[in-house]
C-alpha angles and dihedrals in degrees: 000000000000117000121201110216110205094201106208098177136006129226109258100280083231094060089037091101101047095047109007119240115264117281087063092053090053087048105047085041089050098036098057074055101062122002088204098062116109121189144212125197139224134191095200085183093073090039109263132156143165106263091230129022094222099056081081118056092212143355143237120194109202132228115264141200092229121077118240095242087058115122100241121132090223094054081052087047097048088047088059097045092051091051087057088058102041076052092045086049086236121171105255135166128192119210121202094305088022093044084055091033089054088043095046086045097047092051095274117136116233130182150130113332114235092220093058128224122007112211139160122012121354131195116205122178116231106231086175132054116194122187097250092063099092118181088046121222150186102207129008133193119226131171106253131196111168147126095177126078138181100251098185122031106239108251116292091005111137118224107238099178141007146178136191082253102045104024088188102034091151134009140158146211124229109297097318111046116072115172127186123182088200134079111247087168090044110107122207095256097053101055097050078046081063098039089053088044098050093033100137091035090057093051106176099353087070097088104044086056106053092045087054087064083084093069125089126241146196110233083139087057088050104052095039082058084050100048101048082049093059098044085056122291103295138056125264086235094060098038 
């Protein structure tokens, strides 16, 4: 199965060495998944795009350090894109920028959270249990490093999982659209690298996080969920 990764950000060139820039963190998350995936990559801020929507059996849209409502002609771009495969059915997942971008393109509404910033480990509760989510859970712990949030869910999308600080944390759309606000190819030290980084920025939100760091979390679970997604809704094991 080849997965076409839409790389919205990179990770800072002087920190690519430490942690890897995203596509290798997709690829290393996806690829304990399921040893018979292959990639291709795609830098959608400088324009590029796969020449034909089928030559990839499914698609990722990265997180991102922009927000979704900012006036930049590649975040316009990447909407509409994502508009031609939500028409072509094609198997696509959001992460964190591409949860809200796939959301903002699809007729959802996405801003500012209220409750500021969301670091560290999150916890969200799955109200939806499609067939694809094997092992099934009631809850399930991500990495999380966002200011943004879909505010309002696109038409027809279900709600699959929830929490009092990010009321639509995952949705999806019919049997082709999968969207996560959290990080399941974020690592722990990556994401204190961010909070430091982003220390001021954070306020009161920076120690929490960093204390949640503590927690574990089920970034296996997760990609496990996105991979069977991707092959097709449900897991080989069931099939």
């Amino acid at each position: 199965m080849r997965v076409g990764v839409l790389q919205a950000d990179c990770v800072d060139a002087e920190h690519r060495d430490r942690f890897g820039d995203y596509p290798t963190m997709f690829a290393n998350t996806l690829g304990d998944a399921a040893r018979d995936l292959s990639f291709a990559f795609f830098n959608v801020r400088a324009g590029r795009y796969p020449r034909r929507i089928e030559d990839c059996d499914g698609y990722i849209v990265t997180g991102s350090r922009h927000s979704v409502y900012d006036d930049m002609a590649w975040i316009a771009d990447l909407a509409d894109f994502a508009r031609q495969l939500h028409r072509a059915r094609a198997r696509t997942v959001g992460i964190c920028f591409g949860h809200q971008l796939i959301a903002h393109a699809l007729g959802g509404v996405v801003g500012p959270a209220a409750v500021g910033w969301g670091v560290g480990v999150h916890v969200w509760n799955v109200v939806a249990r499609p067939a694809w989510m094997r092992p099934p859970r009631r809850q399930f712990r991500l990495l999380a490093s966002h200011r943004d949030q879909v505010e309002a869910l696109p038409p027809d999308a279900r709600l699959l999982a929830t929490s009092a600080f990010c009321p639509r944390a995952a949705f999806a759309l019919s049997d082709h659209v999968l969207a996560l606000q959290g990080h399941p190819e974020f690592s722990k030290p990556y994401a204190e690298h961010l909070m430091r980084r982003r220390r001021v920025a954070l306020g009161d939100a920076f120690d929490p996080g960093m204390r949640s760091l503590a927690q574990a979390t089920d970034e296996r679970a997760v990609a496990g969920w996105i991979v069977n997604f991707l092959r097709g809704g449900v897991p080989d094991s069931v099939r």
